[in-house]
N, C-alpha and C positions, 0 to 999 in steps of 0.2 A: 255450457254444460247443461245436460238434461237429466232430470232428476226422477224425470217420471213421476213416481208416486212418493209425494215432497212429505206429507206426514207420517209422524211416530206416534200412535196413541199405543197406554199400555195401560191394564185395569188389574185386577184382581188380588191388590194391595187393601191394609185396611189402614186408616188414621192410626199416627204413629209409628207403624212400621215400619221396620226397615225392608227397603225394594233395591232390587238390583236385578237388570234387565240389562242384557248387549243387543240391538238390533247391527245386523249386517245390511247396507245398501249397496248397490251398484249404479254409477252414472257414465254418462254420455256424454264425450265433447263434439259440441254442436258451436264451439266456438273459432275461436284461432288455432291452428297446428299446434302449433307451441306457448304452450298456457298454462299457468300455476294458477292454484284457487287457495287461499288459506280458509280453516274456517274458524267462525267468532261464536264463541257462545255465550249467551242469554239467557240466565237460570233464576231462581226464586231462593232464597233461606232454604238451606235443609236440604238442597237435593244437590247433587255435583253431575255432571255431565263434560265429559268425553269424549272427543271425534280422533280417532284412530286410522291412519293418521290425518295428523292437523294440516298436511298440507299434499294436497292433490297435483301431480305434475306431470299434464299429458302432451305427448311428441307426434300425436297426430291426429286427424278431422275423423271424428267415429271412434277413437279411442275407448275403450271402460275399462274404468278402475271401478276398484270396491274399498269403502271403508267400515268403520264400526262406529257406532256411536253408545256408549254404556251408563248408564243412571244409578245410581248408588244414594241412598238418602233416606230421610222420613218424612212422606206427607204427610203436612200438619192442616188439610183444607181438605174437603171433599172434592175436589179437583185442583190442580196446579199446572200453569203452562210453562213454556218458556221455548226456545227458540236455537234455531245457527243457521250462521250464514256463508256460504261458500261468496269468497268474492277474490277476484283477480286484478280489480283498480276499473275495469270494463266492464265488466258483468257482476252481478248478485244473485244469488241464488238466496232464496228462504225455507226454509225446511221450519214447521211449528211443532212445538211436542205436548203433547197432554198425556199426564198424569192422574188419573184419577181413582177414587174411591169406588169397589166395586157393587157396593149397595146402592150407588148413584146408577151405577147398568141397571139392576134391578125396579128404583123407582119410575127410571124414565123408560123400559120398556113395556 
């Protein structure tokens, strides 16, 4: 599976509030024809995330699906990460997500 562009950053949230963001991806199987990926996710306190669906099943080499992955929660940290993994028992895929505080764009640009 190819993921291309493997990260989700999303900003303009403030501490404490509540965020809610759907990003849509699309991938690429660059692996076996016939191949399921589930994915796992890896989140912090306070925030819930989402892969839509949780389970990828492609029937052929160069196939793309699209899924969704949506964030729901309240960061309590001027930035928060967490993670998912496509995996099929053969392959891993890593996708990282950061959540952050958009006064944190501000000071570091």
């Amino acid at each position: 599976m190819n993921e291309g562009f493997q990260s989700i950053l999303t900003n303009g949230c403030t501490v404490n509030t509540v965020i809610s963001r759907v990003f849509t991806r699309t991938v690429t199987n660059v692996g076996l024809p016939n191949s399921s990926y589930k994915a796992t996710v890896t989140t912090v306190k306070g925030i819930e995330i989402n892969v839509i669906p949780d389970v990828l099943s492609f029937t052929s080499l160069g196939q793309k699906l699209s899924f969704q992955v949506r964030i729901l929660g309240k960061l309590t940290e001027s930035m928060q990460t967490a993670s998912f993994v496509w995996d099929d028992s053969n392959f891993q895929v890593r996708s990282p997500i950061v959540v952050f505080h958009y006064k944190l764009v501000q000071y570091l640009g």
